[in-house]
C-alpha positions in Angstrom: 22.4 -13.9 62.6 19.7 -14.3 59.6 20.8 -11.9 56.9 24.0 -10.7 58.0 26.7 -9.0 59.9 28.4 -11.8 60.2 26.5 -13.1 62.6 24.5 -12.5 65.6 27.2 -10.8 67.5 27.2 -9.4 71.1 29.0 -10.9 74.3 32.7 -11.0 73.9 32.8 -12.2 70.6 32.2 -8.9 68.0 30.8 -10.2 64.7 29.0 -13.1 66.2 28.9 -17.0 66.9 27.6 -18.0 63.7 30.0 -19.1 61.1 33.1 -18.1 63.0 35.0 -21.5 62.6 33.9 -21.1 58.8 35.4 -17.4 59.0 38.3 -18.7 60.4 39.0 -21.5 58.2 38.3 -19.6 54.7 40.7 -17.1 56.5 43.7 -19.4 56.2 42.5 -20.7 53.2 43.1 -17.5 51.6 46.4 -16.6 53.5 47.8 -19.7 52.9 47.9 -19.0 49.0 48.6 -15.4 48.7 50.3 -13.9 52.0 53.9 -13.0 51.6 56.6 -15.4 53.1 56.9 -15.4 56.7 59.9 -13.8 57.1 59.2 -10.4 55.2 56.0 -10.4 57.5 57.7 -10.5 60.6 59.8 -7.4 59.5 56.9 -5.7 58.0 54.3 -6.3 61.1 56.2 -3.3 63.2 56.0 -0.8 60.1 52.2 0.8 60.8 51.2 3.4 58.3 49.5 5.9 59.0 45.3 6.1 60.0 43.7 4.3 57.0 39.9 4.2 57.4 38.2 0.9 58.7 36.6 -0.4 55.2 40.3 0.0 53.8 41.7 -2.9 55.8 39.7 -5.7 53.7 42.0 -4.4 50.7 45.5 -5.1 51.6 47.9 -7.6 53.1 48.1 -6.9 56.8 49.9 -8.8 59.8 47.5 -9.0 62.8 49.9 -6.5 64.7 49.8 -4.3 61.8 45.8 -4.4 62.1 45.5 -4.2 65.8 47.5 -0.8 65.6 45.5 0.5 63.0 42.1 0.0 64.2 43.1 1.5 67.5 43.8 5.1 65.5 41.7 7.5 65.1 40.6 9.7 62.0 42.0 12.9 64.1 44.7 11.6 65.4 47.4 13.8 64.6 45.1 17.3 64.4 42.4 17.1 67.7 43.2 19.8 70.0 40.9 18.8 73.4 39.7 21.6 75.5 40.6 19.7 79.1 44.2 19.3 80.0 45.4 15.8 79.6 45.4 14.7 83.0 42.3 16.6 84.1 39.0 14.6 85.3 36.2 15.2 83.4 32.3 13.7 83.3 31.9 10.3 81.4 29.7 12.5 79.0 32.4 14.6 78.2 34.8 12.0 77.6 32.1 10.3 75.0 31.3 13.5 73.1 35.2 14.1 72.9 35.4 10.4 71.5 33.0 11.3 68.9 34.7 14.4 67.6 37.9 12.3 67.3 36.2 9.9 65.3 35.4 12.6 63.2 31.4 12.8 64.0 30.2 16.2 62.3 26.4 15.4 62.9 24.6 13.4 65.4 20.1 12.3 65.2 19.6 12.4 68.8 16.5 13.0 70.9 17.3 13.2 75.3 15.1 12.0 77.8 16.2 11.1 81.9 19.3 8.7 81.5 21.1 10.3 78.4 20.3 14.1 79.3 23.9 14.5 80.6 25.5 13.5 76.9 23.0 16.3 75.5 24.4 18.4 78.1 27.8 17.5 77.1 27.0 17.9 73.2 26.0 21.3 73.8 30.0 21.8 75.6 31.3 20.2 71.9 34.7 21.7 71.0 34.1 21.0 67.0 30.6 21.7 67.4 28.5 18.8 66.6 25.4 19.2 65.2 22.3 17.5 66.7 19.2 16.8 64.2 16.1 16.9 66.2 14.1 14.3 64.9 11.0 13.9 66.6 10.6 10.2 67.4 13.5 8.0 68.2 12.7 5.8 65.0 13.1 9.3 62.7 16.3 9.9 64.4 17.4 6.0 63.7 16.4 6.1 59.9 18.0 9.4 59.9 21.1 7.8 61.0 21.1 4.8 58.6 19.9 7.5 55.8 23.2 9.5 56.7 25.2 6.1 56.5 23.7 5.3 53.0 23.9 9.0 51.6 27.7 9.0 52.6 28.9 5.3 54.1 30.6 6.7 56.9 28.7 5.8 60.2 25.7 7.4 61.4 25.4 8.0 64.6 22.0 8.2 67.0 21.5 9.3 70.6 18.6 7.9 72.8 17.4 7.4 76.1 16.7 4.5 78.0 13.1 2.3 78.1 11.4 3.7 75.4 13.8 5.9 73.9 15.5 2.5 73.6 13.6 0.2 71.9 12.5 2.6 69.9 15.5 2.7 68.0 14.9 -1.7 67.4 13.5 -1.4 63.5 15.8 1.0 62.5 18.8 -1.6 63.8 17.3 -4.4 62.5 17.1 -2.5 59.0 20.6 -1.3 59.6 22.0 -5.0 59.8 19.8 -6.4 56.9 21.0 -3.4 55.0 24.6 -3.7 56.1 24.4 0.0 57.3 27.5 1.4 59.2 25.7 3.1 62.0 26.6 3.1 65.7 23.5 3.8 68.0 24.6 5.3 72.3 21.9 4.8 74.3 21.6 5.7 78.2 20.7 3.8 80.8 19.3 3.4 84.2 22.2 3.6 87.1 24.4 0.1 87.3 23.0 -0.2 90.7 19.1 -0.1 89.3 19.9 -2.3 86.7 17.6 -5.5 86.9 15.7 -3.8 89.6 12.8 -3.2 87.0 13.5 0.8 87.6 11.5 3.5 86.0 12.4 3.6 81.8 14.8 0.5 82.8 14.7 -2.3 79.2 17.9 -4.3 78.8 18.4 -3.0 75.3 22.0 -5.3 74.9 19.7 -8.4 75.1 16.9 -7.2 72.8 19.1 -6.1 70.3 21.6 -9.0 70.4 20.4 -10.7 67.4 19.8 -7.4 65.4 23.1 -5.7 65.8 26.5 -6.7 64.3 27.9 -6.0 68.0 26.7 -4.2 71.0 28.4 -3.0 74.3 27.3 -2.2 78.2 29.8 0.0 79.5 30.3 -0.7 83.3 33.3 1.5 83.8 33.6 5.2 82.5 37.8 4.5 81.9 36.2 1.6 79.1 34.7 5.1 76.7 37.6 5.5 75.1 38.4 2.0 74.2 34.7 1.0 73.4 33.7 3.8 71.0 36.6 3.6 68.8 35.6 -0.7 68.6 32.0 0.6 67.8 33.2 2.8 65.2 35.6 0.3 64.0 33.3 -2.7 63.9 30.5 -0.8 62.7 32.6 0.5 59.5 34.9 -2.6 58.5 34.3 -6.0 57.1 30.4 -6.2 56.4 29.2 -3.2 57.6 26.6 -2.8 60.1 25.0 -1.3 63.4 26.5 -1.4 67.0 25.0 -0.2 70.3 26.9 1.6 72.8 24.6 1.4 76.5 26.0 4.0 78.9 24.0 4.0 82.4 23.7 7.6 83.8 25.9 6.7 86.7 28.7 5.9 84.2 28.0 9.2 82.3 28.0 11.3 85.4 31.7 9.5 86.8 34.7 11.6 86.7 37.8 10.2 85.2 41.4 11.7 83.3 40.6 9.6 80.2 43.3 7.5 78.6 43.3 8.0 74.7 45.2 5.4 73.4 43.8 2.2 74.5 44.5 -1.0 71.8 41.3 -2.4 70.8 40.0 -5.6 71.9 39.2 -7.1 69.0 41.7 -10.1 67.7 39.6 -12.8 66.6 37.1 -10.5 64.7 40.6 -8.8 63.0 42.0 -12.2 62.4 38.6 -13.2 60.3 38.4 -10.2 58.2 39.3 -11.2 54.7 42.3 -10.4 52.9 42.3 -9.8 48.6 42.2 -13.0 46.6 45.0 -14.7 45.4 45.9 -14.9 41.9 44.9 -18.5 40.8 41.6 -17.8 42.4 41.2 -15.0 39.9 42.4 -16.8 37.1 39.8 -19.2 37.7 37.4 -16.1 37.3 38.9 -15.1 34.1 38.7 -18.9 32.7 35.3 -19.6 33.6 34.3 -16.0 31.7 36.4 -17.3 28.8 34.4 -20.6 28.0 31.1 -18.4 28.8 28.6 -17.7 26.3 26.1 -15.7 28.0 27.4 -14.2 31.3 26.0 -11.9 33.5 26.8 -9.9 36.4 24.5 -9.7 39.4 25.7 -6.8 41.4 24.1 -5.7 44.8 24.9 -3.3 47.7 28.4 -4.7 48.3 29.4 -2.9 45.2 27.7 0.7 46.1 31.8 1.6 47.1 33.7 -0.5 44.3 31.9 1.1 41.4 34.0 2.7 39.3 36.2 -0.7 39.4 32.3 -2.5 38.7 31.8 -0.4 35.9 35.3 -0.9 34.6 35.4 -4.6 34.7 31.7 -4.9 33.0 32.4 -2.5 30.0 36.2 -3.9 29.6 34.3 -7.7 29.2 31.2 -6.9 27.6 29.1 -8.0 30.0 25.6 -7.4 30.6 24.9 -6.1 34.5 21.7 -6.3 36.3 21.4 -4.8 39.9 19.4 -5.5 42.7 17.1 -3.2 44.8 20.5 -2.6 47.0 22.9 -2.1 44.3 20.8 0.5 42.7 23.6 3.3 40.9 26.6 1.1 41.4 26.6 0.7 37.3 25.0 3.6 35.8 21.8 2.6 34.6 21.3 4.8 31.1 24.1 2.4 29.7 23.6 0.3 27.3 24.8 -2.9 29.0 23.0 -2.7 32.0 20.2 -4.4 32.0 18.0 -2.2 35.4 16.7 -4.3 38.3 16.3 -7.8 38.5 13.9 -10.1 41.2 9.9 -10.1 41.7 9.4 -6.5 40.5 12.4 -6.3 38.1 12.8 -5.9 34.3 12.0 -8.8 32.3 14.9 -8.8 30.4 16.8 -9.0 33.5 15.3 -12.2 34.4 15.4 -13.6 31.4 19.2 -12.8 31.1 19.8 -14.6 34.8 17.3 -17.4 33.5 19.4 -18.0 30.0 23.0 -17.0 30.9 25.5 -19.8 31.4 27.6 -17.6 34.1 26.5 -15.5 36.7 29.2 -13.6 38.3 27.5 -12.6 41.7 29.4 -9.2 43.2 28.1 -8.6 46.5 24.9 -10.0 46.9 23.1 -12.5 48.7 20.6 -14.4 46.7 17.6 -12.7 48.8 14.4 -14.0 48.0 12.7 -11.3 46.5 15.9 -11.6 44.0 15.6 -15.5 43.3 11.7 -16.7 44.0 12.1 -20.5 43.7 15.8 -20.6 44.2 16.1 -24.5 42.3 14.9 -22.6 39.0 17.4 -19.2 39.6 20.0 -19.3 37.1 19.8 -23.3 36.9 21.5 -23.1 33.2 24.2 -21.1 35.0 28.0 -21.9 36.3 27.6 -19.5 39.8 31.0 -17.4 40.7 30.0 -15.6 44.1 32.9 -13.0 45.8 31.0 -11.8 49.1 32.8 -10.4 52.2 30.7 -12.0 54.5 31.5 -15.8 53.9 28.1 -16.5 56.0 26.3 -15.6 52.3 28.8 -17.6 50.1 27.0 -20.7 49.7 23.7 -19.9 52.5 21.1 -19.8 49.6 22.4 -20.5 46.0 26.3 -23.2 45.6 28.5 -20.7 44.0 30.9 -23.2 41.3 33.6 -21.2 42.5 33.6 -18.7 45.6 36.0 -15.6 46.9 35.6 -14.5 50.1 37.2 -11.0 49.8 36.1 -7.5 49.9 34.7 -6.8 46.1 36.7 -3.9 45.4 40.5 -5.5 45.5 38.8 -8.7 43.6 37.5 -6.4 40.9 40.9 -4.3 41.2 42.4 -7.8 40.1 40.2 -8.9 37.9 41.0 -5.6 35.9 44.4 -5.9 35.8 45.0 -9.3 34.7 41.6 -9.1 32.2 43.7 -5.9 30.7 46.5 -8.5 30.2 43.9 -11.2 28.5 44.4 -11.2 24.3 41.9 -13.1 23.8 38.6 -12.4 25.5 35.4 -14.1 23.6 32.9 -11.4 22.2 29.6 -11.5 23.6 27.5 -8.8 21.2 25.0 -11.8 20.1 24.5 -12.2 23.6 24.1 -8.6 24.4 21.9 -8.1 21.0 19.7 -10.8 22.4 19.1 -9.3 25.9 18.7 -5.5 23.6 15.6 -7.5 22.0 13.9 -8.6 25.3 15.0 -4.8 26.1 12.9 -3.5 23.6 9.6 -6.4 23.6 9.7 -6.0 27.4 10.4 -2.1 28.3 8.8 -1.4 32.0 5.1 -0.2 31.9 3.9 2.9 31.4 -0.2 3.1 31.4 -1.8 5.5 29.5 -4.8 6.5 31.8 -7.8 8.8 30.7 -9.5 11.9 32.1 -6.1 13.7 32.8 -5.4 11.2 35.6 -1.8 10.7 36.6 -0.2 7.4 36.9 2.2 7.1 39.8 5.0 5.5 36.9 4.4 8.4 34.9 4.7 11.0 37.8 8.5 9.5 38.9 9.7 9.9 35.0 8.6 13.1 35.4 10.4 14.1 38.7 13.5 12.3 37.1 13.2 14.5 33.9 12.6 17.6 35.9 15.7 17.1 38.3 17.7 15.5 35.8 18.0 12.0 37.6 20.6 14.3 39.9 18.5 14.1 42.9 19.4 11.7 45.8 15.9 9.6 46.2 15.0 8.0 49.4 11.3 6.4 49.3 8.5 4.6 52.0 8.3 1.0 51.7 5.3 -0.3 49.0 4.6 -0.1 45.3 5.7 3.6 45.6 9.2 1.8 46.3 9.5 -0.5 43.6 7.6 2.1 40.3 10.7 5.0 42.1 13.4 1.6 41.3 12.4 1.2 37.8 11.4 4.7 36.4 14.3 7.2 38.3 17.4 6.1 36.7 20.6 5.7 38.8 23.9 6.7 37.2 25.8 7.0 40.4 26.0 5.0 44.1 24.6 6.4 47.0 21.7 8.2 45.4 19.0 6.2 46.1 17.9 5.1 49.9 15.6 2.6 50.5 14.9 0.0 53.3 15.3 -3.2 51.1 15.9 -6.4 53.5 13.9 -5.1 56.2 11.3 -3.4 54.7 10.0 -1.1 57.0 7.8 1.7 56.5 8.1 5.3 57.4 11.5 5.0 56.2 11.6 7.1 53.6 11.2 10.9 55.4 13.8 10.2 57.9 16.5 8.6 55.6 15.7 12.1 53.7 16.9 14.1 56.7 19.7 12.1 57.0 21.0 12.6 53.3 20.0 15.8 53.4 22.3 16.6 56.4 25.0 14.7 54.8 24.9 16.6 51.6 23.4 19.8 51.5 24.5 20.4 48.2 22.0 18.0 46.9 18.5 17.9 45.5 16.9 15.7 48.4 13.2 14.2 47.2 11.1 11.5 49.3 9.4 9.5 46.8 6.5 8.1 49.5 3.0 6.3 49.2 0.1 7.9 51.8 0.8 5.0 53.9 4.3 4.8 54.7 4.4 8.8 54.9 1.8 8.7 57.7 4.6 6.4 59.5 6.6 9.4 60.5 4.7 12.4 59.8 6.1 14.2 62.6 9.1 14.5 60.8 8.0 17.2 59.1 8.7 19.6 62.3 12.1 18.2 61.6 11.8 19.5 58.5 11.3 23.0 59.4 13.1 23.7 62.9 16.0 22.7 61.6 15.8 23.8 58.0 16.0 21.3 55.7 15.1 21.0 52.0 13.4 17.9 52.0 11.4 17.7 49.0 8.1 15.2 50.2 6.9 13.8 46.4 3.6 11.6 48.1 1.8 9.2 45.4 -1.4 9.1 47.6 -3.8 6.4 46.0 -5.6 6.1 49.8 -4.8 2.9 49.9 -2.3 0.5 51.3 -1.4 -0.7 47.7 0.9 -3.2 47.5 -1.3 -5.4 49.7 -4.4 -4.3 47.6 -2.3 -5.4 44.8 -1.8 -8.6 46.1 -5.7 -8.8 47.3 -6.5 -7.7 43.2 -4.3 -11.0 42.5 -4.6 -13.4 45.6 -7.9 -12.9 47.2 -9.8 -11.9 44.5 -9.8 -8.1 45.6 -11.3 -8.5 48.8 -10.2 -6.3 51.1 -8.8 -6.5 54.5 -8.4 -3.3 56.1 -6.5 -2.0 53.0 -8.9 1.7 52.6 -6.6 4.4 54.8 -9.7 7.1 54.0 -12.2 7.9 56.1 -15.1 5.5 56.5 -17.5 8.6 56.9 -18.1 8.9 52.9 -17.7 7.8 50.0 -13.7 7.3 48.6 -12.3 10.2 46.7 -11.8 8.1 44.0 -15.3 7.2 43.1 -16.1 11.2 44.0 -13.1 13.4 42.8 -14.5 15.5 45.4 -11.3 16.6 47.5 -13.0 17.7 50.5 -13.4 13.7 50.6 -9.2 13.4 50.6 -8.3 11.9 54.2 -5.9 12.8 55.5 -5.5 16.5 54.5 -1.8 16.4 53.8 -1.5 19.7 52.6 -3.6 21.1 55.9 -1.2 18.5 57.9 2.1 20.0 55.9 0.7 23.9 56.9 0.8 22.7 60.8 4.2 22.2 60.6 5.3 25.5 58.8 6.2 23.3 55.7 4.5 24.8 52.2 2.3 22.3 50.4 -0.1 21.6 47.2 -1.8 18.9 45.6 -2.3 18.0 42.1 -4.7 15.6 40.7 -4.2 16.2 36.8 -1.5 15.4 34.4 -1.4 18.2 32.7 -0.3 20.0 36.0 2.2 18.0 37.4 5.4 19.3 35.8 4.8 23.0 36.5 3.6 21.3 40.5 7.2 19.7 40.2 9.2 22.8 38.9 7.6 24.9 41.8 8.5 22.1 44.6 12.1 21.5 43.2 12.6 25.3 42.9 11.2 26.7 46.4 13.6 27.3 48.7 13.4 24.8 52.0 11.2 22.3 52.8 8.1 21.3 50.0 4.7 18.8 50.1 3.9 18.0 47.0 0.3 15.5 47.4 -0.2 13.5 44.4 -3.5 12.3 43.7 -2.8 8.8 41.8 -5.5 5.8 41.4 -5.3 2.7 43.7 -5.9 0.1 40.8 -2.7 1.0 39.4 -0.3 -3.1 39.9 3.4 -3.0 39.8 4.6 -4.6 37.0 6.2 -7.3 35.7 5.5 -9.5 39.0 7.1 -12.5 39.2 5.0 -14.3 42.5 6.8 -15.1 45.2 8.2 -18.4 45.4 7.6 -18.5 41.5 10.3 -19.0 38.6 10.9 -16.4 35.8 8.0 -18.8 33.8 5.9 -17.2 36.2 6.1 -13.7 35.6 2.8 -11.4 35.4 3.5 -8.5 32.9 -0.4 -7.5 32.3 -3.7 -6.7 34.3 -4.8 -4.3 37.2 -7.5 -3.3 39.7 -9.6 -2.8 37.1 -9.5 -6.1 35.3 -10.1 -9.4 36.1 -6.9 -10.8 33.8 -4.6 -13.1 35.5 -6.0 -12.6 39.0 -6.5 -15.3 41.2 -2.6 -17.3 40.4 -1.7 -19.5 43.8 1.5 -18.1 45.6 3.9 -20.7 47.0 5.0 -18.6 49.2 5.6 -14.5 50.5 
């Protein structure tokens, strides 16, 4: 299951082979300590309350009856008013729109082709009026999903065909379950009879995507819709989060069946592994261990994006410094004065030295992912390791946590609140937190000063985030684009900033856009992208416009590939490998200024597709550039002329140790090029 998801998943076992014995065991572990008596749970296991949503059952005590009623409820339980009589037959597509509207589905990322035509059909017939994004590839429409389910974390939900259709949706599931993405992906099918016949737009999608979904599902029997969406939704939304596919053949869409709406779910082992809240001791344990500290830290990731306000109250009520990794981004609010930004091969330097030097690491939700650690003997190796992760695959799969929880964050940090509030004598950490303030202030992030009214790309993203206020929800490509929009837009709440991190796939960053900007219209929605992830999935743009959304498309073009020319600058002493994405017909813009010699013409490109566009090249005109993109109504290209030499700095080489870390250099120099690399 690499990353995640609890595994590989698929078959009759939802959340996967791997580690399921392990699951089990920490299970009991836990239950055995801090379940109530037996009796009290027998009484208690008829008593269901009402509809509590799927991420909610990690956080209290429940009997496996209790759960198995629960997670066969719906969100609209009590309210949904269908438009067929109960007992009258309806098409298989009907009966899977109507199972998205009572799972609450608002807004779908769909694009039809032969074998899911009749759900479009259907969708069209929807009694609460669904709303289908038109994205125009299948991988927009996927990133668009998993942009919705990061903007919001409710699942996002995509639509595609079969064959192509199909595996065109594979990166964006792949990122999904790196990403832990709640996201649950229908696709059609040939007819059951063609299947394994080789038939026209015929791909087994179940097996491809067995090992890069947390579950997925071939429904062979229309009376099975009911049953199996509600499972998708449920799986896809509880424990660790993640992405499930749903393959409907056509013949199974076009059957006629009275649907039955209240199936129980099928799920008992996967409900009997999800964790419950820790027990008391094993929180005391916490609170000790952060007693005999010195210098602690918190390393908080993407499992804390939902437990923040608890995050924030446990790290202000200790006084501990809090550095975040590319997932976590916004979980602690960055502009305060304990946290200490991003940490890992492009993060601050006093975040790294804080992990390097600290004698406790209290790891909320992370994974120890190797862009975080780099050599993982040397990460934290002065450090006592406390690691609470709901996926007990992570605890212990990288780093040897001292002590480990294997709960759900946000009860854990509920606990460790209440009985910290209850501590009298917590140690005082300010000549800890003065000493990270002084590597704050030696090691701040870069911030060239270039000549000729050029604009550097760090410079243009501390512009957008004065200009918007650091308000605006920020999804970005994948490159150094990525990593300058991490440390120069500051975060002070979760959700706000979408990026693929585990996966790393570009062309992410316009899709996730639509996606968060159909979730939450109310919101300032800006693509921070380089020139080469944009070009990934241009055609989005049509998106953009048909179905009005006001994208803002903030492109630091340096013509280049640059985070591989960065590492060519470093590695391969600059020689270049197919890293120039101008034209070979003339000289490079950058050597001309000419911009008839710009390729491609974004702003021609932006005009094709109805969406209003400029470039700037000089400093002195980006803020007025910015003003006029934020303030225009709709959809806005704004082409930002930046130079290629430009490095993302600090780097800390991967495979390397914080001793290791680059902090000066560029294209244009010849200073600390040429280091070995251990590894990517």
């Amino acid at each position: 299951g690499g990353g995640g998801g609890g595994g590989g998943g698929g078959g009759s076992n939802p959340g996967g082979v791997g580690g399921v014995n392990k699951r089990g065991e920490k299970a009991l572990q836990n239950k055995a300590v801090s379940e109530p008596p037996s009796g009290r749970q027998s009484s208690s296991s008829d008593l269901t309350p009402a509809f509590i949503s799927p991420s909610q059952f990690t956080e209290r005590q429940l009997s496996i009856t209790q759960m198995k009623n629960l997670a066969s409820q719906r969100p609209t339980d009590g309210t949904y008013v269908s438009r067929f009589a109960e007992d009258e037959p309806r098409k298989g597509a009907d009966i899977l729109v109507e199972a998205l509207e009572r799972e609450g589905v608002e807004c779908v990322f769909a694009y039809p082709g032969g074998a899911s035509m009749e759900i479009h059909q259907a969708l069209t017939r929807s009694q609460t009026g669904i709303r289908n994004v038109l994205c125009r590839h299948e991988q927009g429409e996927v990133f668009a999903a998993e942009g919705y389910g990061k903007a919001t974390g409710k699942v996002g939900v995509c639509i595609a065909t079969s064959g192509p259709g199909a595996t065109n949706l594979v990166t964006g599931l792949a990122d999904a379950l790196l990403d832990s993405v709640p996201m649950v992906a229908i696709t059609g099918q040939v007819p059951r009879a063609m299947i394994g016949t080789d038939a026209f737009q015929e791909t087994p999608i179940v097996e491809i995507t067995r090992q890069i979904t947390k579950h997925n599902y071939l429904v062979m029997n229309v009376e099975e819709i009911p049953r199996i969406i509600r499972e998708a939704f449920f799986l896809a939304a509880s424990g660790r989060p993640g992405p499930v596919l749903v393959d409907i053949p056509k013949d199974v869409q076009q059957q006629m069946c009275a649907p039955y709406w209240k199936p129980k779910v099928s799920l008992n082992g996967y409900l009997s592994r999800l964790p419950i809240p820790p027990s008391s001791p094993q929180i005391q344990h916490v609170i000790d261990m952060i007693k005999n500290a010195k210098k602690p830290v918190i390393y908080s990731g993407g499992g804390c994006l939902d437990a923040a306000e608890k995050l924030t109250q446990f790290a202000k009520m200790a006084g501990i410094p809090i550095c975040s990794t590319l997932m976590g981004l916004g979980a602690f609010p960055e502009s305060d004065d304990l946290s200490l930004r991003m940490l890992g091969m492009h993060g601050a330097v006093y975040a790294n030295y804080a992990i390097d030097n600290a004698d406790l690491m209290l790891a909320f939700g992370v994974r120890f992912d190797d862009r975080v650690t780099g050599k993982l003997d040397a990460f934290a190796s002065r450090a006592s390791i406390v690691h609470v992760d709901i996926d007990p695959a992570e605890i212990g799969k990288n780093k040897k946590p001292h002590c480990s929880i294997f709960s759900n964050i946000k009860p854990a940090l509920k606990m460790l609140n209440e009985q910290m509030s209850r501590e009298t004598n917590l140690p005082d950490f300010s000549e800890w937190r003065n000493e990270c303030n002084e590597q704050k202030n030696l090691h701040p992030f870069p911030m060239p000063d270039l000549q000729n009214d050029e604009i550097s790309p760090q410079a243009a993203i501390q512009l957008l985030h004065e200009v918007t206020n650091g308000e605006a929800v920020i999804s970005t490509g994948v490159g150094q684009h990525q990593m300058w929009a991490a440390q120069h837009y500051l975060f002070e709440e979760p959700r706000n900033w979408l990026s693929s991190g585990g996966l790393g796939s570009m062309g992410f960053g316009l899709p996730a856009a639509i996606g968060a900007a159909a979730a939450r219209p109310d919101k300032v929605v800006v693509d921070i992208d380089g020139d080469g992830s944009f070009v990934m999935n241009i055609q989005e743009l049509a998106t953009l416009h048909a179905e009005q959304l006001p994208v803002k498309c903030f492109v630091l073009n340096n013509q280049y590939l640059g985070m591989v020319v960065q590492w060519e600058d470093r590695f391969y002493k600059s020689n270049r490998g197919h890293t120039y994405l101008g034209s070979p017909d003339h000289e490079e813009y950058h050597e001309t200024k000419d911009e008839s010699m710009i390729f491609p013409d974004f702003v021609t490109i932006a005009k094709g597709f109805r969406v209003p566009a400029e470039r700037v090249t000089k400093m002195s005109e980006l803020r007025g550039a910015i003003e006029r993109m934020v303030n225009t109504p709709g959809p806005y290209l704004l082409d930002i002329m930046v130079p290629h030499q430009e490095h993302v700095l600090p780097m800390v080489p991967g495979g390397g140790t914080f001793k290791d870390t680059i902090t000066s250099g560029d294209g244009r120099t010849a200073s600390d090029l040429g280091k070995k690399m251990d590894g990517l």
